[in-house]
N, C-alpha and C positions, 0 to 999 in steps of 0.2 A: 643548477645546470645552466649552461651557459644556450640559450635557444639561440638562434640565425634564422630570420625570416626569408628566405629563398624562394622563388618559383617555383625550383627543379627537386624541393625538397617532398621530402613523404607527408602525407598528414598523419597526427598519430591523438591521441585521447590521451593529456596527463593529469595525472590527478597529482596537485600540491598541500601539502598542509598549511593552513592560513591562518586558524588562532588555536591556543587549546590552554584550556584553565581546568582548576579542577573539576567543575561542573558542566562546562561547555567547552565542544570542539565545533570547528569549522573548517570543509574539508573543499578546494576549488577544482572542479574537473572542467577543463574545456580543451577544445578543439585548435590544434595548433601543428602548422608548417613548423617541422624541426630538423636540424641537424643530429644525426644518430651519433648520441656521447660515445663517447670509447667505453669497451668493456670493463677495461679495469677502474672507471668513476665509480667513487663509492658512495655518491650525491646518490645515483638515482638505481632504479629499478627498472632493466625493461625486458618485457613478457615476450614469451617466443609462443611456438606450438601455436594454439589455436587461441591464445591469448595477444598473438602477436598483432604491431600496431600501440599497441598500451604502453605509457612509461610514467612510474609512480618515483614523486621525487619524492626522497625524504629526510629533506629538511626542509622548514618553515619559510612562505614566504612574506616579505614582509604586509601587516594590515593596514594594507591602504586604500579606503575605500573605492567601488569603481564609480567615474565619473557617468556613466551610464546607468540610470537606474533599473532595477529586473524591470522583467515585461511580462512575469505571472509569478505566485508564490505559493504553494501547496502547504501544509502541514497533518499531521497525523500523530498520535504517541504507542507506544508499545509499552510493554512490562517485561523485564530484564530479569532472568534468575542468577543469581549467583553460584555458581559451582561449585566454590568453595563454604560462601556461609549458606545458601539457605534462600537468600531474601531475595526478595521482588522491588526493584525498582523500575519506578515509569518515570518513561524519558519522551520528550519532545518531537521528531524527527520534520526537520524544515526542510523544500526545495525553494531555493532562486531559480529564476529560470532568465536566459537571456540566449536569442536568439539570431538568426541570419535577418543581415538588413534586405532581402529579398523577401521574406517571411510577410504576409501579406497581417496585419494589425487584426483583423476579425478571424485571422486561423491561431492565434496563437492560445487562446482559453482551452480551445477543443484539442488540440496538440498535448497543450500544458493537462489536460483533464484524460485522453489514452495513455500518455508514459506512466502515469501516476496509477492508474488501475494497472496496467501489466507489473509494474514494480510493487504493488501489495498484495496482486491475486494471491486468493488465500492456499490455492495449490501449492504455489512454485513461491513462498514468501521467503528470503530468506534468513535464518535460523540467528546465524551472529554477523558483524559488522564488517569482516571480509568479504562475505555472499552478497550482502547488501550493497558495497560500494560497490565492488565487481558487475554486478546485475546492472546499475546506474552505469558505468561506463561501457560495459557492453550493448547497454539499449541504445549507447548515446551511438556509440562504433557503428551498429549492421543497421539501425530504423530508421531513430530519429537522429539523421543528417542534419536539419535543420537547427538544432541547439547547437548554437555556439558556446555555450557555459553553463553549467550548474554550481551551486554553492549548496552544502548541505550543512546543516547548522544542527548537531546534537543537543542537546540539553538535558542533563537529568533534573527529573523532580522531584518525588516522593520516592521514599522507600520504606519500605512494613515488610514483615515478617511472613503474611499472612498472603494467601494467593488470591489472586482477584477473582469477583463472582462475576460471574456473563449475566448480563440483563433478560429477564425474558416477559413476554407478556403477562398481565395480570389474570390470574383466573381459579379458581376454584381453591385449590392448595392454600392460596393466601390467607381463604377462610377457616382453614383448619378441617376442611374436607376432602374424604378420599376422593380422585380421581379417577375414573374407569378409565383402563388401556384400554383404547382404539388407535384405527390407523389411523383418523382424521385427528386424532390429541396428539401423535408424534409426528403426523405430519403438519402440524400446526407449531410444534416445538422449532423443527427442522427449519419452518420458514421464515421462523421467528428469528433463528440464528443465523439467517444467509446474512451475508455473503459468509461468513464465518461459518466453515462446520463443526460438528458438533457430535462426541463420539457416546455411545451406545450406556457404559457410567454417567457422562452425565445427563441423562433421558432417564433412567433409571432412580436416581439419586432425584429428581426434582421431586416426582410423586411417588417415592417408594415405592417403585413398579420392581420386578426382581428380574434381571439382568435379561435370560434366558428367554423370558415372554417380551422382551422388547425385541429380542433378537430375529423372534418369529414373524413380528408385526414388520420389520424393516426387510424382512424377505420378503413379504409380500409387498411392498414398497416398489425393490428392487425390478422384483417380475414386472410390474406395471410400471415400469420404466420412470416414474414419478421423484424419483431419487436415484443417488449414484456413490459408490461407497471410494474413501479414499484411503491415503494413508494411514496406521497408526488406528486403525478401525475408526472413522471418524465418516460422516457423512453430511451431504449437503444433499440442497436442490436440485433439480434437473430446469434447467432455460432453456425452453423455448423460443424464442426471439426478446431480442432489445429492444426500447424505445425508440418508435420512429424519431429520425430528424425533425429537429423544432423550427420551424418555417420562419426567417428573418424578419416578417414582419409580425412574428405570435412570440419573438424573445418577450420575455417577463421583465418588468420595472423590478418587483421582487419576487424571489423563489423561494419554496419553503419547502426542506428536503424532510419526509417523516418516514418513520420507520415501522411504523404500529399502524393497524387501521383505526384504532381509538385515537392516535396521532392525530389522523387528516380530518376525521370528525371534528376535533377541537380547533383545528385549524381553519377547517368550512365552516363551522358558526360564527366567526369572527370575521372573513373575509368575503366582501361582496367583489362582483368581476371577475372573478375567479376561473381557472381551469387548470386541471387536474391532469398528470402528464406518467402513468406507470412504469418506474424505471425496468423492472422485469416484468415480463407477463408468463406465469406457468400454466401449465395444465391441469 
């Protein structure tokens, strides 16, 4: 697509494609004054309706590294099913982040650290790799103004046959001992699995609880507002408030993010000077 950099020109979000091998693609979305191509270019794609503003090239541009290095870089993986075989592969998912030269140097982590929670909230995550890049250029379109660029860097890794197990705390079961349902063991599963929810099968399936008696105990859950049911019968936590802002003079030399209260235990025995920062606090 031939761009013209003009004053009087529109700004619009393109996303070009920049490398793609069998294993890894690299896809470059940034912010650019453009000249609106003619309808009938068969280079590119551009969105109307409520997608308007967006224009998706599609063809390759060339990889040339940017002479400007990012100025944050996120990563994350997922598990991939196949629709046609079967199989689970996990893949990489990378952000570059490169920003407005207005963009003050100590705002860009906390910037670079909101886009990236809204883009994998486990509600609204999206499903396949249209939703996903769409989500990233819309966030970039109506929020964050302030990115000038993102690069996102696929990669697959493994693939098995076999679907992946969710991690959950250690406790009783591992011993080979029955578990009593209570509310405090499923609401302890549930908290175990945030930010990921976690549906009513697999609560059942961990200690052989039978479907229907989990089903009772997550109603009274519900009533006491302590949880909140979503899609696809799955449920999460209810938050409360988020962690207070971390006061520029109490940023951390190191941070140790845990997940487990057995975590932060092994992590307090080891670390003197220390302080302790709760990223959720529930009820």
């Amino acid at each position: 697509m031939d761009i013209k950099m003009e004053e009087n020109m529109a700004e619009h979000v393109v996303m070009t494609p920049k490398k793609k091998t069998s294993q890894k693609t690299t896809l470059m979305i940034q912010r650019q004054k453009v000249s609106r191509p003619l309808p009938g270019d068969s280079k590119v794609h551009i969105a109307g309706g409520d997608h308007q503003g967006i224009i998706i090239n599609k063809e390759a541009a060339a990889d040339v590294e940017d002479p400007v290095p990012q100025q944050a870089s996120l990563e994350f993986r997922v598990f991939l099913v196949s629709a046609h075989t079967g199989k689970h592969t996990q893949e990489n998912r990378r952000l570059l982040f490169w920003f407005h030269p207005d963009m003050e140097e100590n705002e860009v982590p906390a910037v670079a650290q909101q886009f990236f929670r809204e883009l994998v909230s486990p509600q609204e995550f999206p499903r396949d790799y249209v939703g996903f890049i769409k989500k990233i250029m819309k966030l970039m379109q109506h929020k964050y103004t302030k990115i000038s660029k993102l690069e996102v860097e696929l990669s697959q890794l493994d693939e098995t046959n076999e679907a992946p197990t969710r991690p959950l705390s250690a406790d009783e079961t591992a011993l080979g001992k029955i578990v009593e349902l209570t509310e405090d063991k499923v609401l302890e599963m549930i908290e175990s699995s945030y930010p990921n929810p976690i549906t009513v099968g697999d609560i059942a399936r961990e200690n052989c609880w039978v479907e229907s008696d989990v089903e009772l105990i997550l109603a009274e859950l519900l009533n006491k507002g302590l949880i909140k049911s979503l899609d696809h019968g799955a449920y999460t936590r209810v938050i409360v408030k988020q962690m207070p802002t971390i006061a520029s003079a109490k940023q951390p030399t190191i941070a140790i993010v845990t997940a487990q209260y057995c975590e932060k235990l092994a992590v307090d025995a080891m670390i003197e000077n220390k302080e302790t920062f709760v990223r959720y606090t529930t009820v």
